[in-house]
MARBA-3410 file (N, C-alpha, C, O; in Angstrom, 1 decimal):
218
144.5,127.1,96.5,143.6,127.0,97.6,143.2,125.5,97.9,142.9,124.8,97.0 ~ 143.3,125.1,99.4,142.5,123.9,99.7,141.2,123.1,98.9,140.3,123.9,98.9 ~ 141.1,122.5,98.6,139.9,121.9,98.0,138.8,121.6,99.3,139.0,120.4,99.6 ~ 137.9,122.2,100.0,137.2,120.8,101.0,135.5,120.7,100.6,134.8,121.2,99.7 ~ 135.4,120.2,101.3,133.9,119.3,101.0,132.8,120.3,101.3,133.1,120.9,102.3
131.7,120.7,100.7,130.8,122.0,101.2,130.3,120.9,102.9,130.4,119.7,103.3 ~ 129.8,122.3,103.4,129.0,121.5,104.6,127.5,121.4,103.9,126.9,122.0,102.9 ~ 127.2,120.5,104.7,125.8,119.9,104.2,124.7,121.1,105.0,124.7,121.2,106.2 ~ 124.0,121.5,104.4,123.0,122.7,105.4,122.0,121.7,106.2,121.4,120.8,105.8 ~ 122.0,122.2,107.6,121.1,121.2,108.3,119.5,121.4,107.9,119.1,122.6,107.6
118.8,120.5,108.0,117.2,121.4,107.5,116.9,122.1,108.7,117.1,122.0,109.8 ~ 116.0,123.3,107.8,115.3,124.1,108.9,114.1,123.6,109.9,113.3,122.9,109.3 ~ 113.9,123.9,111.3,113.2,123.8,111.6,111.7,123.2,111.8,111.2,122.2,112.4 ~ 111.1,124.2,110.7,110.0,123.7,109.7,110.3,122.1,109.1,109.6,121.1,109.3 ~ 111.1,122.2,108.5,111.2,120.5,107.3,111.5,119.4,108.8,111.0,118.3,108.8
112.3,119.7,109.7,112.4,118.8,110.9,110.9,118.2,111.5,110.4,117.1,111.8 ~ 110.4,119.5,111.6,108.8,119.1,112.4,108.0,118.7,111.8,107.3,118.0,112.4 ~ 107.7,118.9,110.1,107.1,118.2,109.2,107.3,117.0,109.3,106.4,116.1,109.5 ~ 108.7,116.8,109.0,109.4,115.3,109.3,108.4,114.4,110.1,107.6,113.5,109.7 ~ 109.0,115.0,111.9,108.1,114.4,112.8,107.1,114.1,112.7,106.8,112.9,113.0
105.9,115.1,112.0,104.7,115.1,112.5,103.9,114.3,111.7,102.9,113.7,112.1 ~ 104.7,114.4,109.7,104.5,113.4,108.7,104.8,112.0,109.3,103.8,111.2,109.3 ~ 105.8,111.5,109.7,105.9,110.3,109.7,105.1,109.7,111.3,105.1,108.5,111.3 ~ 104.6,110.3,112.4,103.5,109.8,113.5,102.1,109.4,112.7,101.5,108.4,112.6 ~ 102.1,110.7,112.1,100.7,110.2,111.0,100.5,108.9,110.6,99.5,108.2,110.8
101.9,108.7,109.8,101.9,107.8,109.2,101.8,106.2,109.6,101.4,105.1,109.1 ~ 102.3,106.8,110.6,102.3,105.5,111.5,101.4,105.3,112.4,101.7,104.7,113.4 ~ 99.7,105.9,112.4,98.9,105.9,113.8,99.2,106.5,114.8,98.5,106.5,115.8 ~ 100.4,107.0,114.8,100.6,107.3,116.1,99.0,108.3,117.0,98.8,108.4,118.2 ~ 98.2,108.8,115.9,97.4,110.5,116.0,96.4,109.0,115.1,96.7,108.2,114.2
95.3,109.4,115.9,94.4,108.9,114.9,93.3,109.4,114.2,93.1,110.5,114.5 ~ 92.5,108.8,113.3,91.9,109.6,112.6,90.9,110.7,113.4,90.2,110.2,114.3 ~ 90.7,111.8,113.0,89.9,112.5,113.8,90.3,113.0,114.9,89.5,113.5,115.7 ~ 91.5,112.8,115.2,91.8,113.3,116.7,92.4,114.8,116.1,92.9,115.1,115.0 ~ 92.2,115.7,117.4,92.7,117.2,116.9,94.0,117.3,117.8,94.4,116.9,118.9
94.4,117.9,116.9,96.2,118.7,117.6,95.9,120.2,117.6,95.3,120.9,117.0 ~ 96.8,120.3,118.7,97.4,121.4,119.4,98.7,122.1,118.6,99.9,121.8,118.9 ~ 98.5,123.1,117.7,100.0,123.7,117.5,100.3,124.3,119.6,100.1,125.5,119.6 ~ 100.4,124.1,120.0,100.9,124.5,121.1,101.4,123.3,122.1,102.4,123.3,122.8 ~ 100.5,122.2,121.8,100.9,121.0,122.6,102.2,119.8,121.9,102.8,118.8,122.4
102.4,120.4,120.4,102.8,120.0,119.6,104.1,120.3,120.0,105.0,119.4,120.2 ~ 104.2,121.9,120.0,105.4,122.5,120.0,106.1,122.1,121.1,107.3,122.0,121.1 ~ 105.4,121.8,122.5,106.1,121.5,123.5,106.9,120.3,123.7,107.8,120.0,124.5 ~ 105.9,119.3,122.6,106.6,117.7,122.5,107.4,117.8,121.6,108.0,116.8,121.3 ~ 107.7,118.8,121.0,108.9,118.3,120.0,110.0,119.3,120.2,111.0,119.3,119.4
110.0,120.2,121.5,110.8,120.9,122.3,111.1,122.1,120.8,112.3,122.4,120.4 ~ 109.9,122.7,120.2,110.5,124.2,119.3,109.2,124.9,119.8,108.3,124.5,120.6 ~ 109.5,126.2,119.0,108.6,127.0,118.7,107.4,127.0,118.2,107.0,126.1,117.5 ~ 106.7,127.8,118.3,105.4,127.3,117.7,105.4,127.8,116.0,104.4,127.4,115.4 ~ 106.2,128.4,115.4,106.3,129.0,114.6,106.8,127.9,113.1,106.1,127.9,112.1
107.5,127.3,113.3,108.4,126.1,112.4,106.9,124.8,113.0,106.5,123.9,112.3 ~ 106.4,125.1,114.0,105.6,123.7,113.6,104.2,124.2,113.1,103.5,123.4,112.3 ~ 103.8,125.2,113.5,102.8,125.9,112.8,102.9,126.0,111.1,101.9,126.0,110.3 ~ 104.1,126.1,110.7,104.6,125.8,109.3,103.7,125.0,109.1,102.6,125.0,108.6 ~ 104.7,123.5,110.1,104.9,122.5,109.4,103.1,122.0,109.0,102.9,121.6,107.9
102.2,122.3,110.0,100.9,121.7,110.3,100.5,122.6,109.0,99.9,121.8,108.2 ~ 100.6,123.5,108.7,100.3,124.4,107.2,100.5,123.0,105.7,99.7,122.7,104.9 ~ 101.7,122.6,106.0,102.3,122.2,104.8,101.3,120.7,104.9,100.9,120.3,103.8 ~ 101.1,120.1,106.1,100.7,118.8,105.5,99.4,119.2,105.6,98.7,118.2,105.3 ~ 98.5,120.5,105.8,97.1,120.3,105.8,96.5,121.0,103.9,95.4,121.2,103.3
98.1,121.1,103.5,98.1,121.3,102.3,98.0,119.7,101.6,97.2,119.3,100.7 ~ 99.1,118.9,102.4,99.0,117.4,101.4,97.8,117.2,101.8,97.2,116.7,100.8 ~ 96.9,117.3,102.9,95.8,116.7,102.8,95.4,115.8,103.7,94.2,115.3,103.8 ~ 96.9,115.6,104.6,96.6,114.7,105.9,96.4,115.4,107.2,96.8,114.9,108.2 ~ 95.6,116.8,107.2,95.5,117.0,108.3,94.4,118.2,107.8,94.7,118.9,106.9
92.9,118.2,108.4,92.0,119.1,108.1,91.9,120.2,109.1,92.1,119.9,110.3 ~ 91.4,121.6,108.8,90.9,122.3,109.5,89.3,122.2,110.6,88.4,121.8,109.8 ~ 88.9,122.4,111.5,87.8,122.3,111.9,87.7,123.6,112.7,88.3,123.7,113.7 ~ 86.9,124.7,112.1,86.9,125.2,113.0,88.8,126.4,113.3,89.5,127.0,112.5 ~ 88.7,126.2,114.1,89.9,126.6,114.8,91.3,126.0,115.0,92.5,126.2,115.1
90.1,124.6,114.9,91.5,123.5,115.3,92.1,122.8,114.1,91.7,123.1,112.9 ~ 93.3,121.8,114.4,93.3,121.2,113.2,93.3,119.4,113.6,93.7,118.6,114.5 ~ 92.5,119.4,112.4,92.6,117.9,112.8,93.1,116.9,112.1,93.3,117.4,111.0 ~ 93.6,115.5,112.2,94.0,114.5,111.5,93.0,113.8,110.4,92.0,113.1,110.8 ~ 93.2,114.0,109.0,92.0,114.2,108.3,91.3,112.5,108.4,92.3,112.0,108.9
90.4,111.2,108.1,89.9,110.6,108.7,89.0,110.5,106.8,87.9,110.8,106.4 ~ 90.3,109.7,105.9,89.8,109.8,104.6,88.4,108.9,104.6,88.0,108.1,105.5 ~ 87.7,109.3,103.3,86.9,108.8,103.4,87.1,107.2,102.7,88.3,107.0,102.4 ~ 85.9,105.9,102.3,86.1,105.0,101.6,86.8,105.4,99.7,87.9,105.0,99.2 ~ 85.6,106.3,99.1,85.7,107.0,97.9,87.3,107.6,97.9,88.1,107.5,96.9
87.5,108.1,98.7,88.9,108.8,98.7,90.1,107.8,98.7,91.0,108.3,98.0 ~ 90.3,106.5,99.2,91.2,105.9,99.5,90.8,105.4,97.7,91.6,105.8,96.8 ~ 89.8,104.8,97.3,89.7,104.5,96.2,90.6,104.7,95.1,91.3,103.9,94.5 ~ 90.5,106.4,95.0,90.8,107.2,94.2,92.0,107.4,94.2,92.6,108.0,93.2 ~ 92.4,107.1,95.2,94.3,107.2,95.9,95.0,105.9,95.2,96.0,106.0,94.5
94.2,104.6,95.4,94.5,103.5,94.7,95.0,103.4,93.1,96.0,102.9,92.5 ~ 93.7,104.2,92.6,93.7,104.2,91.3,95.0,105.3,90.5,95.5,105.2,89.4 ~ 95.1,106.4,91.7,96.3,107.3,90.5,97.5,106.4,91.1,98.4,106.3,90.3 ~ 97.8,105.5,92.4,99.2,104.7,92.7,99.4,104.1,91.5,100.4,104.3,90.8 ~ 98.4,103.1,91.2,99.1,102.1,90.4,99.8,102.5,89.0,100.5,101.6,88.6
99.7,103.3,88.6,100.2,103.4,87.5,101.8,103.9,87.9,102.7,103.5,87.2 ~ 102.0,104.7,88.8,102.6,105.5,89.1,103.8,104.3,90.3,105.1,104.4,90.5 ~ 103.2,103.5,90.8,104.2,102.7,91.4,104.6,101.8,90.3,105.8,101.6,90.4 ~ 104.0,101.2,89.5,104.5,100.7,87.8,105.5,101.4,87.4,106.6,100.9,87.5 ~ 105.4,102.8,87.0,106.7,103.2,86.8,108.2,103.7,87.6,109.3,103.9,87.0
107.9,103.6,89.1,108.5,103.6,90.1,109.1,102.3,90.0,110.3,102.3,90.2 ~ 108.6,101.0,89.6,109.5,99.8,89.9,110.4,99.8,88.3,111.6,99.9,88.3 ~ 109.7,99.7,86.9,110.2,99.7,85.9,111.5,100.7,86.2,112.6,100.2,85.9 ~ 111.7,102.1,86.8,112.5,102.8,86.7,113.5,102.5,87.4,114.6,103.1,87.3 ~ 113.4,101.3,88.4,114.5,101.4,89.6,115.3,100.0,89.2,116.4,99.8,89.7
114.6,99.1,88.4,115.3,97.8,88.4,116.2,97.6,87.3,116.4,96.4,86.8 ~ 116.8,98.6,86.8,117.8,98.7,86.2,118.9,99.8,86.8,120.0,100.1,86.2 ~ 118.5,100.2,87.7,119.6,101.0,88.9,119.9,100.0,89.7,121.1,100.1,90.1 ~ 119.3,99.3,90.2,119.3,98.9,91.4,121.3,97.9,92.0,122.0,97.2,91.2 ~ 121.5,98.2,92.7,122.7,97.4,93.2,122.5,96.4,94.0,121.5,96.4,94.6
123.5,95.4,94.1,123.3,94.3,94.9,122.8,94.7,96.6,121.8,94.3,97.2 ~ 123.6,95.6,97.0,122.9,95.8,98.5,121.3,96.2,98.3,120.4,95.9,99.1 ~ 121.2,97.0,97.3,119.6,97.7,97.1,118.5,96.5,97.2,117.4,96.5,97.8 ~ 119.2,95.4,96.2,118.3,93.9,96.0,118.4,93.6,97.7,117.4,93.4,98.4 ~ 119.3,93.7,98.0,119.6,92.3,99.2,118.0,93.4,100.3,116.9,93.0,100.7
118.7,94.8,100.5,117.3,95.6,101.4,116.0,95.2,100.8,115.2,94.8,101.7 ~ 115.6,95.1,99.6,115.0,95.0,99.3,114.2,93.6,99.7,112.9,93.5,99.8 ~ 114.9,92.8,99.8,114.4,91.0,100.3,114.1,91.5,101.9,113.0,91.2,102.4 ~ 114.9,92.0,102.5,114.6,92.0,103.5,113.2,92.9,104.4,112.7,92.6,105.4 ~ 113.1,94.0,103.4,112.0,94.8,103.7,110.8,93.8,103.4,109.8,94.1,104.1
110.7,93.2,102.9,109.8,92.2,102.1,109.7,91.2,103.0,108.5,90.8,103.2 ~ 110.9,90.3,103.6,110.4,89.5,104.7,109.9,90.2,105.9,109.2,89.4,106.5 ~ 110.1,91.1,106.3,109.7,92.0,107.3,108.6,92.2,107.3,107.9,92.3,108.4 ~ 108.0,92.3,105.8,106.5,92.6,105.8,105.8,91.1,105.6,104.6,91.3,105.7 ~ 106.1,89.8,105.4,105.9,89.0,105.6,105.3,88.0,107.1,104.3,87.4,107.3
106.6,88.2,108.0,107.0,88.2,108.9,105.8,88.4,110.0,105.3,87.7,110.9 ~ 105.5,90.4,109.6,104.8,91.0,110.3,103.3,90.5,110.3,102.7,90.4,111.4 ~ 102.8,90.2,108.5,101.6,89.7,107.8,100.9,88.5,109.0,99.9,88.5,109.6 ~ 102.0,87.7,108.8,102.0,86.2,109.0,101.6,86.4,110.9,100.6,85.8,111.4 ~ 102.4,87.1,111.6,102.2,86.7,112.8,100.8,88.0,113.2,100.1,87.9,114.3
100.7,88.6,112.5,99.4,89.4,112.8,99.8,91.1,112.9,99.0,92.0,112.7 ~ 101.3,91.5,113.1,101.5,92.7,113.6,101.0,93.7,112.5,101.5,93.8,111.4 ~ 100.0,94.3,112.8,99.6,95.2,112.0,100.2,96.1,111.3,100.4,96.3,110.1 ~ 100.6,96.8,112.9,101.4,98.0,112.7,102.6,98.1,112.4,103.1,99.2,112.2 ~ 103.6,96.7,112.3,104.5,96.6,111.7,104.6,96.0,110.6,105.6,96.1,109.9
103.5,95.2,110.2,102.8,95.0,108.5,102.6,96.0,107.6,102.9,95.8,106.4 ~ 101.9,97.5,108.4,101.8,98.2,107.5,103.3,99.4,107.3,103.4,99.9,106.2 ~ 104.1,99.7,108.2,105.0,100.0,108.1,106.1,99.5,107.0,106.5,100.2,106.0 ~ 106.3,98.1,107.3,107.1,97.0,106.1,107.1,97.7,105.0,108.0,98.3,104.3 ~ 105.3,97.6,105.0,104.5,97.6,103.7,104.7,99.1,102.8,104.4,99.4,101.7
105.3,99.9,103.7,105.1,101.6,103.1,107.0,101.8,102.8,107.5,102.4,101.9 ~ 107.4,101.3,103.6,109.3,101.5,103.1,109.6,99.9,102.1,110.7,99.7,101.7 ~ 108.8,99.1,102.0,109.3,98.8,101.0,108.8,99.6,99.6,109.6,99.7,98.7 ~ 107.4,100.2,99.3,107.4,100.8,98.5,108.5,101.5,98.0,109.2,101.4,97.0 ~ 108.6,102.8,99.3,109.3,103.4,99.3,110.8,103.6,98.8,111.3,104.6,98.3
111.2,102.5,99.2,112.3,102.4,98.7,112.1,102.3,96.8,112.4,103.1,95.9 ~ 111.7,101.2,96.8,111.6,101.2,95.2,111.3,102.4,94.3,111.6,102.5,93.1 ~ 110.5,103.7,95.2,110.5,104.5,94.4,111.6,105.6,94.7,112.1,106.4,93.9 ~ 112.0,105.5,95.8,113.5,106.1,95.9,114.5,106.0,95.3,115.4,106.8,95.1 ~ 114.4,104.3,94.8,115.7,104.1,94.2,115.3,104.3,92.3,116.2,104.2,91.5
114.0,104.8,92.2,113.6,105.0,91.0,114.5,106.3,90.5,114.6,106.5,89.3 ~ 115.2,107.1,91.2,115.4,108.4,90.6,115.1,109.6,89.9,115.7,110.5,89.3 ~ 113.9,109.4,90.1,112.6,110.4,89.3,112.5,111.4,90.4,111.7,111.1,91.2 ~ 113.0,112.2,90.6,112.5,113.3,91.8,110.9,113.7,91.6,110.2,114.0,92.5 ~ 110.5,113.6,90.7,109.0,114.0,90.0,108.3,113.1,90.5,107.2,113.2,91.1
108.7,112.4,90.2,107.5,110.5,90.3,107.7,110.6,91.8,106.6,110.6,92.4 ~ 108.8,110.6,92.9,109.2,110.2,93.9,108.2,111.2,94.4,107.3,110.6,95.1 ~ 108.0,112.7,94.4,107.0,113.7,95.1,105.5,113.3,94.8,104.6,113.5,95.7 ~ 105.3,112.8,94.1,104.1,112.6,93.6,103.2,111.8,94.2,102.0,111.8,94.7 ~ 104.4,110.6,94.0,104.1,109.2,95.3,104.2,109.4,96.4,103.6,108.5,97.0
104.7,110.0,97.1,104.9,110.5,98.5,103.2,110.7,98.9,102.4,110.0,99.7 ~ 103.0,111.9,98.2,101.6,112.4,98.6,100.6,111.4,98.5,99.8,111.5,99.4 ~ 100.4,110.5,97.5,99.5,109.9,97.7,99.4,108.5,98.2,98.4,107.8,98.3 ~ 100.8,108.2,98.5,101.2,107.0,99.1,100.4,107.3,100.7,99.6,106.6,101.3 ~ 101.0,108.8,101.3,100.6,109.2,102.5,99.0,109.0,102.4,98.7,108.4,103.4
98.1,109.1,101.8,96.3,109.3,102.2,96.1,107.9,101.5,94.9,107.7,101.3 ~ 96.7,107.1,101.1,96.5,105.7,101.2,96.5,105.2,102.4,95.6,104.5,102.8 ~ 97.6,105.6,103.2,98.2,105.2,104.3,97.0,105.5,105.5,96.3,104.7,106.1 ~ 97.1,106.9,105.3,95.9,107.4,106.1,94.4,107.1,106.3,93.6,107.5,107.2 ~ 94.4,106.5,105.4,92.9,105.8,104.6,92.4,104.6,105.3,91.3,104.3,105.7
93.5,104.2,105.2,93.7,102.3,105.8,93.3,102.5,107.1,92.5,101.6,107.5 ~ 93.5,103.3,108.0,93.4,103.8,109.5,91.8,103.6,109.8,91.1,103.1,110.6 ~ 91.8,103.9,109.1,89.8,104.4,109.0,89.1,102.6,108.4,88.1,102.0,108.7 ~ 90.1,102.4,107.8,89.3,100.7,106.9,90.0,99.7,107.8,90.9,99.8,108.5 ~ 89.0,98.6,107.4,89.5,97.4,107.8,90.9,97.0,107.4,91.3,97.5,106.3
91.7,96.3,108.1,92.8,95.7,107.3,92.9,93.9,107.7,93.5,93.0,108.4 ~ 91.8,94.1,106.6,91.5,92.3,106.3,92.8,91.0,106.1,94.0,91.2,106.0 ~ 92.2,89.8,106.0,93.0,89.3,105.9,93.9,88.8,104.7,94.8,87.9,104.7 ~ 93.3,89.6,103.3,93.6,89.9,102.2,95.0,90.4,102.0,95.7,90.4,100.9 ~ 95.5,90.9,103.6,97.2,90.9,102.8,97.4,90.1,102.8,98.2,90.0,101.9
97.3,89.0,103.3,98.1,87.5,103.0,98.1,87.6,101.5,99.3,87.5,101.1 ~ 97.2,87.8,100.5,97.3,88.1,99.3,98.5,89.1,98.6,99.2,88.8,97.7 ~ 98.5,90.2,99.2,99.2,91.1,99.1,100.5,90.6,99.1,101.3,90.8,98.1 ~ 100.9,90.1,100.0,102.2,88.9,100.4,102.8,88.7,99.2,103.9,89.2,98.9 ~ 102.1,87.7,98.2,102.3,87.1,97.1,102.4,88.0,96.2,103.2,87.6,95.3
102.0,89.0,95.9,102.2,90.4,95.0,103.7,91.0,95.3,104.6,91.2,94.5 ~ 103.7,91.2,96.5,105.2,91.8,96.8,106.4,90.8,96.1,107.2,91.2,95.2 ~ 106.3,89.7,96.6,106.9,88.8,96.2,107.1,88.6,94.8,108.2,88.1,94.4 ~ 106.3,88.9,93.9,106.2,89.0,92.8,107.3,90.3,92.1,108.3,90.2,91.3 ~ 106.7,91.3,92.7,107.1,92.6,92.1,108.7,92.2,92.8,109.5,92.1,91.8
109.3,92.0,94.0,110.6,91.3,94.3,111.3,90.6,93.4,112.5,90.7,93.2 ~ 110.7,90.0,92.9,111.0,88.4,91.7,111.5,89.7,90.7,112.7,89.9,90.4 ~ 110.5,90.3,90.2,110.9,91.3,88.7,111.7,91.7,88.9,112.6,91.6,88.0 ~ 112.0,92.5,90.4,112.9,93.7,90.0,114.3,93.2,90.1,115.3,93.6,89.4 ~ 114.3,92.3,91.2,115.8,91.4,91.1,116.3,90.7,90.4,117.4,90.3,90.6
115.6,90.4,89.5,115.3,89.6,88.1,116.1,90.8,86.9,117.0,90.4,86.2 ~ 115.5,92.2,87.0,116.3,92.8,86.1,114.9,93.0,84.8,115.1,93.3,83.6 ~ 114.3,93.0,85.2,113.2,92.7,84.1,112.2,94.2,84.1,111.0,93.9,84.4 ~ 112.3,95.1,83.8,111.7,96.4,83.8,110.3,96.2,83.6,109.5,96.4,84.6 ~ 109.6,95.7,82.3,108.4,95.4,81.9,107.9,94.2,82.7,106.8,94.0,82.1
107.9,93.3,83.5,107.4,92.6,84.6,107.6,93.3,85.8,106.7,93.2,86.6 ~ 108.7,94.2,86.1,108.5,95.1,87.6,107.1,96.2,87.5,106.6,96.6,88.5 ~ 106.8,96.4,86.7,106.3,97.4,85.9,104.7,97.0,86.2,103.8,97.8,86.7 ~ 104.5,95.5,85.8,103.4,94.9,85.5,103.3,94.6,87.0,102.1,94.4,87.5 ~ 104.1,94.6,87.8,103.7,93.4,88.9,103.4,94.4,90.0,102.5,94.0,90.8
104.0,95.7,90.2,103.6,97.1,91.0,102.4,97.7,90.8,101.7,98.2,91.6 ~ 102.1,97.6,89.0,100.8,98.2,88.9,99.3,97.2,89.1,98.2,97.5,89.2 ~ 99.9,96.1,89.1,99.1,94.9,89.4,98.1,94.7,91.1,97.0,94.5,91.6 ~ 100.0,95.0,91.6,99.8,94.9,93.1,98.7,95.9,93.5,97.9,95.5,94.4 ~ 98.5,97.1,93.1,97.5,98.5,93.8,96.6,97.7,93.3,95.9,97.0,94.1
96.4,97.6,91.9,95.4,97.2,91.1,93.8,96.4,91.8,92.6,96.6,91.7 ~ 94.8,95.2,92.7,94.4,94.6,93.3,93.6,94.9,94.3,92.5,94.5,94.6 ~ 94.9,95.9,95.1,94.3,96.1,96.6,93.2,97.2,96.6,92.7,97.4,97.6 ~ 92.8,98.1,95.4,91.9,98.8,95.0,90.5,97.6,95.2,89.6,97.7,96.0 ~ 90.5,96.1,94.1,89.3,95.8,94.3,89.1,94.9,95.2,88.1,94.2,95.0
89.9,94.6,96.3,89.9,93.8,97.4,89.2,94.7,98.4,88.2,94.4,99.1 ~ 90.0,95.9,98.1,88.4,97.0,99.1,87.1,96.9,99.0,86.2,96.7,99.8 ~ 87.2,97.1,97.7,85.6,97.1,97.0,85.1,96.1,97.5,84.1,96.1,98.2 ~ 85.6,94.8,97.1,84.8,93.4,96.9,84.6,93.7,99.1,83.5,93.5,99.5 ~ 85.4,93.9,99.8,85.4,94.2,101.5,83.9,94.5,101.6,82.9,93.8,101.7
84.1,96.2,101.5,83.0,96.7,101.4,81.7,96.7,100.7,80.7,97.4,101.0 ~ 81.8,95.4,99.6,80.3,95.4,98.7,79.9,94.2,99.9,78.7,93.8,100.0 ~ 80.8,93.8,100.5,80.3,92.4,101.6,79.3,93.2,102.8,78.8,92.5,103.7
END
């Protein structure tokens, strides 16, 4: 018999509109406190209301979207909450970098510079919203390319109400600082050095945890 390649199953529905609805979040598109429409939803993303009604289920499970009432809304973290988001990242993007800088391939390094000047780039000329984007796929990647499916779910969720958090906070001029952290954790991991990628990711939250605080004790 022929040998051929399986087909790839397309995702359902549901995981498409999650898709969507996760990454607008992510991006400001909906801002904090603003309420959605499973109905107004369904019409912009041309489905059913059924697969997005899912979907709005699944992320008010991650946490980025609250009930009020009837409605649902875009949840609008608190200071305490982002805190606490801070504090389980870092350890956990520590092991996200230790785990990837010994997979990593030359194209993975080279994306990796580039995601990094991007978030530079963005820092430097002011763009926020493309600062903070930079700033969430270069993570991203590093924990992608970590190969932990465990670690990679884990960080997802709370990478997301970090994300979401920041919406609601200042975003001071403290990433310029951040800048030099990235850079750092870049240096480790292209470097090949597991226990410095390690040190320099869990460093990086470490930081931006009391750069809030010291924000807010102002």
């Amino acid at each position: 018999m022929v040998q051929l390649e399986p087909v790839a199953r397309p995702s359902s529905l549901t995981d498409l509109a999650h898709a969507r609805l996760r990454t607008a979040i992510l991006d400001g598109d909906f801002a904090p406190g603003e309420t959605l429409s499973v109905v107004a939803l369904s019409e912009a993303l041309n489905m059913s209301r059924s697969p997005v009604r899912a979907a709005v289920e699944r992320l008010t499970t991650e946490g980025l979207l609250g009930q009020a009432g009837a409605s649902v809304v875009v949840r609008a973290m608190s200071r305490s909450e982002l805190l606490a988001a801070l504090e389980v990242r870092a350890p956990l993007e520590g092991l996200a970098a230790e785990l990837a800088t010994p997979r990593l391939t030359d194209e993975q390094r080279a994306a990796l510079r580039g995601l990094h000047s991007a978030y530079e780039t963005a820092v430097s000329s002011g763009n926020i919203r493309t600062a903070r984007k930079a700033d969430l796929e270069f993570h991203q990647a590093i924990q992608t390319w970590s190969g932990n499916p465990v670690l990679i779910e884990h960080l997802e969720r709370v990478q997301a109400r970090v994300v979401v958090a920041t919406y609601s906070a200042a975003w001071g001029g403290s990433q310029h600082k951040a800048v030099a952290e990235h850079q750092a954790v870049l240096e480790a991991v292209t470097a090949g050095d597991p226990r410095a990628a390690h040190a320099a990711a869990s460093a990086h939250v470490i930081n931006a945890r009391l750069r809030a605080e010291r924000e807010w004790a102002g």
